[in-house]
C-alpha positions in Angstrom: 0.0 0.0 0.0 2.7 2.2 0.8 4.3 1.6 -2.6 0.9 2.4 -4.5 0.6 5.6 -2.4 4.2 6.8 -3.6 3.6 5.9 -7.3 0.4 7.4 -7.0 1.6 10.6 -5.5 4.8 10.8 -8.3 2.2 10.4 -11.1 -0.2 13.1 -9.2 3.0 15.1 -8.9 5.0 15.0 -12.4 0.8 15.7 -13.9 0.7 18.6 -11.6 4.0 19.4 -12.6 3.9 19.1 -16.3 0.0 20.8 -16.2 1.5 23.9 -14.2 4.3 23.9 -16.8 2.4 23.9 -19.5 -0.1 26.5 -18.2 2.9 28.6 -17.4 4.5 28.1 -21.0 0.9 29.4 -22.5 0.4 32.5 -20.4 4.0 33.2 -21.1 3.2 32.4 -24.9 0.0 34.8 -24.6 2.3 37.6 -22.8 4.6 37.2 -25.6 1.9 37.4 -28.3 0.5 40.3 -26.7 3.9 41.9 -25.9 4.9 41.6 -30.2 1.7 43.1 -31.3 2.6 46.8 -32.9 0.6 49.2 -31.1 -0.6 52.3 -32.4 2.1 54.6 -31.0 4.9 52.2 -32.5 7.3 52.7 -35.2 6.6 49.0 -36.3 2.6 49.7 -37.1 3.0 53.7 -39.3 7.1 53.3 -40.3 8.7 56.4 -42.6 11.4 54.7 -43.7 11.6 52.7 -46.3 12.4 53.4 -50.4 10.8 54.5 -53.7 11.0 52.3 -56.5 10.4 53.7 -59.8 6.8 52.7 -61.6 5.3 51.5 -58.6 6.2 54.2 -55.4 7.0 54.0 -51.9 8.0 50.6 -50.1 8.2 49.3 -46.7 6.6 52.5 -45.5 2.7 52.8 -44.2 0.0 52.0 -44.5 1.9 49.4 -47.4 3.7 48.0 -44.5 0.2 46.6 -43.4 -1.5 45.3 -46.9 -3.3 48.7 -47.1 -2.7 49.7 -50.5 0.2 51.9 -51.5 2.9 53.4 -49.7 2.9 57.2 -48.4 6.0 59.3 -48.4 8.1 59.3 -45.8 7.4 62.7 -45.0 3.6 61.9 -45.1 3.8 58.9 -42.8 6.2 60.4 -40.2 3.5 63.1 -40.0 0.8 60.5 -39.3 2.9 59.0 -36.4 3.7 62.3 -35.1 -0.5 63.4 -35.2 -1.1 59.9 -33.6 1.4 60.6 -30.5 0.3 63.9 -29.7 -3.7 62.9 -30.4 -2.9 60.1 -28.2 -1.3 62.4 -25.5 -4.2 65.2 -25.8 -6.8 62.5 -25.7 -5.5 61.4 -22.8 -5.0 64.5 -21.1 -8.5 65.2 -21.8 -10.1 62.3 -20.1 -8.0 62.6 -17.0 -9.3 66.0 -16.7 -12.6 64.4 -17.5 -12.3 62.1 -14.8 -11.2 65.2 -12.1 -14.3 67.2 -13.0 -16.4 63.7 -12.7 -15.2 63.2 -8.9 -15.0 66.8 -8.3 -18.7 67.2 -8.7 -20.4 63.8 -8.0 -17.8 61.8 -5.5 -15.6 65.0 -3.0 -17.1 64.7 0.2 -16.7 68.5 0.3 -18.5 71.1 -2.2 -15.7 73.6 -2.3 -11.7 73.4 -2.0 -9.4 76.2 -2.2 -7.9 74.3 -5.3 -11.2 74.9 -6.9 -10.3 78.4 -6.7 -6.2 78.2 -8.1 -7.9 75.7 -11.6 -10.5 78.0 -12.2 -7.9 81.1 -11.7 -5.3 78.8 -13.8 -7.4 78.1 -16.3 -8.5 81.7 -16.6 -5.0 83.2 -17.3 -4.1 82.9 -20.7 -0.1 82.7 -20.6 -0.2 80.1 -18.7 -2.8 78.1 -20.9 0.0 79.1 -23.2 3.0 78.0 -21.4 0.6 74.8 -20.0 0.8 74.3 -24.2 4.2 74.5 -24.8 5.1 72.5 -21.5 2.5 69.3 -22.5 4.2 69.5 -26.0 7.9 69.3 -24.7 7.3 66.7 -22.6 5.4 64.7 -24.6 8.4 65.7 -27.7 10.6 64.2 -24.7 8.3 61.0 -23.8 7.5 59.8 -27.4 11.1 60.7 -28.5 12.0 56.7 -30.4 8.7 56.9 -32.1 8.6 60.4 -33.1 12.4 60.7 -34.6 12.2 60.0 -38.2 14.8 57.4 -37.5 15.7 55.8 -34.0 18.5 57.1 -31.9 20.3 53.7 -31.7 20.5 54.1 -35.8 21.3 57.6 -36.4 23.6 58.5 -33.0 24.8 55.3 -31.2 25.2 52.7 -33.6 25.1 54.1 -37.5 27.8 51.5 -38.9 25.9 48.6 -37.1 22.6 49.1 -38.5 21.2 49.2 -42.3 18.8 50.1 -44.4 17.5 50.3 -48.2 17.2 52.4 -50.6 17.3 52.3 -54.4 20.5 52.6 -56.6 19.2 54.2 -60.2 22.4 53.5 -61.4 22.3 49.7 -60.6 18.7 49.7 -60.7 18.1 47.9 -58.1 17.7 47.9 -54.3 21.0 48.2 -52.2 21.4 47.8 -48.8 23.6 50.2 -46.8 24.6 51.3 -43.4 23.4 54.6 -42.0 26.9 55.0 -40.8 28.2 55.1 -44.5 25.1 56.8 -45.5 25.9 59.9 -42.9 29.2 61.1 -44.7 27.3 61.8 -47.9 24.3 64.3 -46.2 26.3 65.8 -44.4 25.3 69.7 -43.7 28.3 72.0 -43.6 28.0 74.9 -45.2 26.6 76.2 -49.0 28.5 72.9 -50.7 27.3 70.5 -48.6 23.7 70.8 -47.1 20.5 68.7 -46.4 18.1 71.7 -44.8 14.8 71.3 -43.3 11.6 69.8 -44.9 13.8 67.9 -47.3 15.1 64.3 -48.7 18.6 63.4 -48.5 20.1 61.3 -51.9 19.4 57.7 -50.0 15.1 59.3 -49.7 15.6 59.4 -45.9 13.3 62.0 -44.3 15.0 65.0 -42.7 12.5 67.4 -40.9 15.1 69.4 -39.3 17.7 68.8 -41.7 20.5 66.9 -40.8 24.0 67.6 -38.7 27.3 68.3 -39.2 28.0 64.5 -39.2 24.9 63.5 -41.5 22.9 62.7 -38.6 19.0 63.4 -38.6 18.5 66.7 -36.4 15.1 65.9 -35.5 15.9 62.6 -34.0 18.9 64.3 -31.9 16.8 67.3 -30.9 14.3 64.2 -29.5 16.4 62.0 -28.1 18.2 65.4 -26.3 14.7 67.0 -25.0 15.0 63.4 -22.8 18.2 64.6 -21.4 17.3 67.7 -20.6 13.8 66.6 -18.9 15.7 64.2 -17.3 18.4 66.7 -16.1 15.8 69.4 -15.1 13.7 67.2 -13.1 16.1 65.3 -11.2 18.3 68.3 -10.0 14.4 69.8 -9.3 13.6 67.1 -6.9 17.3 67.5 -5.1 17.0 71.1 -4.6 13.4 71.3 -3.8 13.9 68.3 -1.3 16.9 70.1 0.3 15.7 73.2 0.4 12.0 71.9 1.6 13.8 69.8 4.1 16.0 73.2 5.3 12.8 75.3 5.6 11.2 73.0 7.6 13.5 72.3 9.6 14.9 76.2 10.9 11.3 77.3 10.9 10.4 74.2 13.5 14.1 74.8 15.9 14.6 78.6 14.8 18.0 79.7 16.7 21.5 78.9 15.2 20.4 76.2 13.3 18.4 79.1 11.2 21.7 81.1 11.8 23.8 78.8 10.1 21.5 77.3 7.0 21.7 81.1 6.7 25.6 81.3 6.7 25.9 78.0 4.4 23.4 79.3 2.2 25.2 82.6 1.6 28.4 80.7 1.1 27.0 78.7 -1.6 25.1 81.8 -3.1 28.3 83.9 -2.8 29.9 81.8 -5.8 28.6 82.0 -9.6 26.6 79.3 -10.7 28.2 78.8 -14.2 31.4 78.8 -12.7 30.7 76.8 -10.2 29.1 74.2 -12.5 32.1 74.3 -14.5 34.9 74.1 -11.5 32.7 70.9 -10.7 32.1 69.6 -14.0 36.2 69.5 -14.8 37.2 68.4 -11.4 34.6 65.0 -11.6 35.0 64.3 -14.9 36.8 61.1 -14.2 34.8 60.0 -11.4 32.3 57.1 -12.3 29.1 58.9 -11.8 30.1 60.7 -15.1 29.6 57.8 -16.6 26.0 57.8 -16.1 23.8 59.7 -18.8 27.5 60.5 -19.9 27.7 63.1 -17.6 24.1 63.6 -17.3 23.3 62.6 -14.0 26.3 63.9 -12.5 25.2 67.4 -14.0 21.6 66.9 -12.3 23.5 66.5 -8.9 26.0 69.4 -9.4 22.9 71.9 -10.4 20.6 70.6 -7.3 23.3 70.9 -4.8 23.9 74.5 -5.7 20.5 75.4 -6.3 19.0 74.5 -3.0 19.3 77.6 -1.2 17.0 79.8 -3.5 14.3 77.2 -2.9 14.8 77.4 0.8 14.4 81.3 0.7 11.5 81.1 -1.8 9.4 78.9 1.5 11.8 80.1 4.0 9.4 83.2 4.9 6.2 80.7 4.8 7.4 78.1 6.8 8.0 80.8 9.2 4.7 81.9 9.4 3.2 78.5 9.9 5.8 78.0 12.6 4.4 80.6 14.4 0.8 79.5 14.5 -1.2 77.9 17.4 -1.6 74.8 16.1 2.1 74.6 15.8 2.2 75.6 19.7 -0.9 73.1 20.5 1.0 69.7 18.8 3.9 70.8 20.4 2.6 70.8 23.8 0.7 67.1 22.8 4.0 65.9 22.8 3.8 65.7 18.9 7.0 64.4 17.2 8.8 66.9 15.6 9.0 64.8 12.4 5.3 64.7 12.1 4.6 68.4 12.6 6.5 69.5 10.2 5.3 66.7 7.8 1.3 67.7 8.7 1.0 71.2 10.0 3.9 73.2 8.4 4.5 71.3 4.8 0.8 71.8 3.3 0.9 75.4 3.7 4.4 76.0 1.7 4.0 73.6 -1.2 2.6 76.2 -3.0 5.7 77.9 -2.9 7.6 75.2 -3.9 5.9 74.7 -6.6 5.7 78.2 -8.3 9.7 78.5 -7.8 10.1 75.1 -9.0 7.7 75.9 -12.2 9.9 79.1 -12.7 13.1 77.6 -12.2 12.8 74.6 -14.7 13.8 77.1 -17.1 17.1 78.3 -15.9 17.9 74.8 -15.6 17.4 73.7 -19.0 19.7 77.0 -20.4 22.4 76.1 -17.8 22.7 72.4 -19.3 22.4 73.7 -23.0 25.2 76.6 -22.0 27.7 74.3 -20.4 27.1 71.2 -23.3 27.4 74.4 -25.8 31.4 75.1 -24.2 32.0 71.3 -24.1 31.8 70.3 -20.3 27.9 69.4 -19.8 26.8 65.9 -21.2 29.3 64.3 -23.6 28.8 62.7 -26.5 27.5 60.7 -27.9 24.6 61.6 -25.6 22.6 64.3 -27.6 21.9 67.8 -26.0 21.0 70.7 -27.4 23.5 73.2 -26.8 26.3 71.0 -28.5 24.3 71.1 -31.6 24.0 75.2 -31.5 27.4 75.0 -30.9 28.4 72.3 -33.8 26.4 75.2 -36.0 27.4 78.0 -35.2 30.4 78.4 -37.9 27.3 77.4 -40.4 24.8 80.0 -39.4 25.1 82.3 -42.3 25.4 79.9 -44.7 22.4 77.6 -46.1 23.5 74.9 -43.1 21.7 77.8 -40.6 19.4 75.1 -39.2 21.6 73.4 -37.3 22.2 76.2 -34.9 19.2 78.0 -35.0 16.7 75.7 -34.7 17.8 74.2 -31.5 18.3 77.9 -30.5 14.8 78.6 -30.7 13.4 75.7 -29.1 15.2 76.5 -26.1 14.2 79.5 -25.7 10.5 78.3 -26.4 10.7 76.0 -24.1 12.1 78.1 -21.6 9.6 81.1 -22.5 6.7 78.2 -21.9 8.3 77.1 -18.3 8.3 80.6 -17.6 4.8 81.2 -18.5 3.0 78.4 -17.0 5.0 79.4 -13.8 3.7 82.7 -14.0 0.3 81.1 -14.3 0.7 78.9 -11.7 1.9 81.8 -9.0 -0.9 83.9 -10.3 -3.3 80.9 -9.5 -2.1 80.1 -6.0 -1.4 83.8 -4.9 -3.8 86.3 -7.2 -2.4 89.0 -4.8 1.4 88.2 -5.5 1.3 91.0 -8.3 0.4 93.4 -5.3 3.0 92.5 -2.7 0.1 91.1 -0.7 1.0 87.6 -0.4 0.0 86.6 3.2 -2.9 84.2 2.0 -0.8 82.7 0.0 0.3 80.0 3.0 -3.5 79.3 2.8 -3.7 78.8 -0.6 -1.2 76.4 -1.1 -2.3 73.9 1.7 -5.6 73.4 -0.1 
């Protein structure tokens, strides 16, 4: 009996065994299935590249790629990919805002918020709708960059000579494979010789919307895969200043005394030195240390500009902080026996996080021009990382020439960008604090806790 029991618990047990395995092997298969389907934001489903072939048009390109009759031009189908990401991100956008006004007015316990009042103000002020604009499209230029470059990053900056594409020879009269490497020395943009401008087709039919480099390389895909970097820098030096300098005003407003007196003497000493030079100094003197590897020289970048930056944020909510401090609740948790810690986090932070975020809003900006101005003198993010400011600078010996684009249209989407940080900040302080214009700011503690 024994014996029957163990071959009737192996058999039980390699059944179980090969049943879970195949189960597992057929979700896995599903994933998988799932996880290969081209979905609509994806290069795979609406591709631009492909080639013309004389007497019957444009190959490889959508909606050909998907048995949907003939091809479109490159230039036709990257503009259907880019009108499907940024339909996509409005659409979206839209029904999130769709679903705030649904819980706002059927599901909030309460009928009135003071954040009722800082939307409706915000959505009144018409610069910051405009900088709101500008900001949505940047990020989403930054978000969507593999799918909206009219090649990938990984062909056109990292790995040209190890990727290929085709294109048709009218001399051989056939279809010739090349690399994009090899394919980058003949569109190349220097000058009134040698020049692939914007809106245009290079000799190979590849698509260049912002013309091409001094290298050959598509702009537009550098300009996308760059806007990552620099939303990547801004935010991350954002989150280390803001958290310092949050942390700092929290702290001195709560203990006062020569804690407040020295953040104030540290503060000063950081202040007291230029930021550019200071970013420089710091950038030479680190260049070898392995954190420049990451983001080649990125992140290292994001940590240099937070740790300088911290004291304007600690000003900006400085002032606030104080005020809360100073309030009887403050005086009421303290005499509860209320840990420190947790006054600071309930009764002192929601009152100032308006500030935070209308310096943080403003200073975004600034952020973005200091990368581009230290990549334009050579010591921000290296190659073969793209940034802006080392393509104004790989330009700027072109400018008066017909190769103009390279530098100036980079040039003007920074300041764009920076003019529609600068907007939606004013928007946003206008929102939180209608009376800032005034020098009346005193409700503004109230405002922001709401």
């Amino acid at each position: 009996m024994v014996l029957v029991g163990v071959l009737v618990a192996a058999l039980l047990d390699g059944t179980v065994a090969a049943s879970t395995k195949a189960l597992t092997d057929g979700v896995a298969g599903i994933a998988t299935g799932f996880t290969d389907l081209p979905t609509l934001l994806t290069r795979e489903l609406i591709p631009s590249d492909g080639y013309y072939r004389p007497g019957v048009g444009w190959m490889e390109t959508f909606p050909q790629n998907i048995g949907l009759g003939a091809g479109l031009a490159p230039a036709h189908a990257w503009a259907v990919r880019v009108l499907a990401v940024y339909t996509y991100a409005f659409v979206l956008l839209a029904w999130v805002w769709k679903g705030y006004t649904l819980f706002r007015d059927r599901y909030r316990y309460a009928d009135w918020t003071p954040r009722d009042d800082v939307v409706r103000r915000l959505r009144g002020h018409y610069w910051g709708q405009f900088g709101m604009i500008v900001v949505i499209a940047f990020i989403v230029f930054a978000l969507f960059a593999p799918t909206l470059g009219p090649t990938t990053v990984e062909d056109n900056i990292y790995n040209p000579y190890g990727n290929t594409f085709e294109y048709y020879d009218d001399g051989a009269g056939e279809v010739v494979e090349i690399t994009h490497g090899t394919a980058n020395r003949d569109t190349i943009s220097q000058g009134d010789n040698a020049n692939v401008g914007p809106l245009s087709y290079d000799q190979y039919g590849r698509w260049h919307p912002f013309g091409t480099l001094t290298s050959g390389k598509d702009l537009f895909t550098f300009m996308a895969a760059g806007a990552r970097v620099s939303l990547f820098i801004a935010i991350l030096a954002l989150l280390i200043a803001g958290g310092v300098g949050a942390t700092m005003a929290l702290v001195t407003a709560y203990y006062k005394g020569l804690l407040d007196l020295g953040t104030v003497v540290a503060s000063d000493s950081v202040q007291s030195i230029p930021g550019l030079v200071a970013l420089i100094l710091l950038s030479e003197v680190f260049s070898g240390h392995p954190l420049a590897n990451v983001y080649n020289g990125g992140f290292l970048l994001a940590l240099f500009i937070g740790l300088i930056s911290w004291p304007a944020y600690w000003r900006a909510i400085r002032g606030p902080a104080f005020q809360v401090a100073e309030k009887e609740w403050i005086d009421a948790a303290k005499s509860f026996g209320q840990r420190p810690t947790t006054t600071m986090r309930k009764h002192i932070a929601p009152y100032v996080v308006g500030y935070l975020l209308i310096y943080a809003s403003l200073a975004i900006g600034g952020v973005i021009i200091s990368v581009a101005a230290l990549s334009f003198l050579g010591l921000g993010v290296n190659p073969p990382t793209p940034e802006w400011g080392r393509a104004v600078n790989a330009g700027r010996p072109y400018i008066s020439t017909a190769s103009w684009h390279i530098a100036t249209i980079p040039g003007v989407m920074v300041v764009i960008v920076v003019t529609g940080f600068n907007a939606l900040g004013d928007g946003i302080r206008d929102a939180i604090d209608p009376q800032s214009d005034t020098g009346e700011s005193g409700a503004a503690a109230t405002a922001g806790g709401g």
